[in-house]
N, C-alpha and C positions, 0 to 999 in steps of 0.2 A: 558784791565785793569779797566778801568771807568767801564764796566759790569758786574764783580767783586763786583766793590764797589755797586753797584744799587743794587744787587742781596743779598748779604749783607744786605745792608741795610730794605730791602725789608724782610729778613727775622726776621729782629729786629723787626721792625715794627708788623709785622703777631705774632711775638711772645708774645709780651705785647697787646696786642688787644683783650679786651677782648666782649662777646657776649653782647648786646646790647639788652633787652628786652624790648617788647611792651609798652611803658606807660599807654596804656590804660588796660593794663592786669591786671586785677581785681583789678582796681580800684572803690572803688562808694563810691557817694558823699551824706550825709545825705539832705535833703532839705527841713528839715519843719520848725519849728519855733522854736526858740533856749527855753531850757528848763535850767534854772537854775541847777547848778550843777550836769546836766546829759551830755547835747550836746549844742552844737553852730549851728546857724541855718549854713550852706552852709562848711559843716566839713567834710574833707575828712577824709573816716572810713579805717582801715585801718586794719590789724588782729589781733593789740594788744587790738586796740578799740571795736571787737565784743565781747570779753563777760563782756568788762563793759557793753554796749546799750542791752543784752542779758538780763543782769540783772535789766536793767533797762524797758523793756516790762512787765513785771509783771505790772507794775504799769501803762505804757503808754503801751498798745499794738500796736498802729497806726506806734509807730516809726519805725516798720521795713517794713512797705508798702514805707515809704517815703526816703528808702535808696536806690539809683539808683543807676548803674550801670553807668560807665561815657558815654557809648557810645549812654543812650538813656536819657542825662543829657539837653538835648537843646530839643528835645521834651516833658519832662517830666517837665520842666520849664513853659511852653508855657500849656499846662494841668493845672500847679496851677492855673493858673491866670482867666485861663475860668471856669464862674462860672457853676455848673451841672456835668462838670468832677468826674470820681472817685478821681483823686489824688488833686483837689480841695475840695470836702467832705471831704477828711481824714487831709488834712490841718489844716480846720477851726475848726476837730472835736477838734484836738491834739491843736491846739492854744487856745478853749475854756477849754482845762481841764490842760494848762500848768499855 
């Protein structure tokens, strides 16, 4: 009887459970330097958010070099910061014309 109730319950459980998708699955994070009523520096972008920043490349093109992917958000960090890097150039460009 108690095997029953496990089994039961067991099927409740399986039944409301629902599939659990990757966090990192297309996630990316902007990481340049926040730009006055465009983006915030360290903003995670998201699909509502590309064709506002879409439309905002017209004016800044740099901003979509500097939209990572989360999974390569810890190395691409460690890039700004070394001076000579590409994702350091495009940094300093987009900081001097923000």
């Amino acid at each position: 009887m108690k095997e029953d109730i496990k089994k039961t319950e067991l099927k409740k459980t399986v039944k409301w459970a629902k599939p659990v998708k990757s966090v990192k699955q297309g996630l990316k994070m902007y990481i340049g330097p926040g730009i006055r009523g465009i983006v915030q520096k360290n903003h995670i972008v998201q699909e509502a958010d590309a064709t506002l920043l879409e439309s905002a490349q017209e004016k800044y093109p740099e901003i979509k070099r500097l939209i990572i992917p989360v999974e390569r958000l810890a190395q691409a960090r460690i890039e700004i910061k070394q001076p000579g890097t590409y994702l350091h150039e495009i940094y300093a460009r987009l900081a001097n014309k923000a």
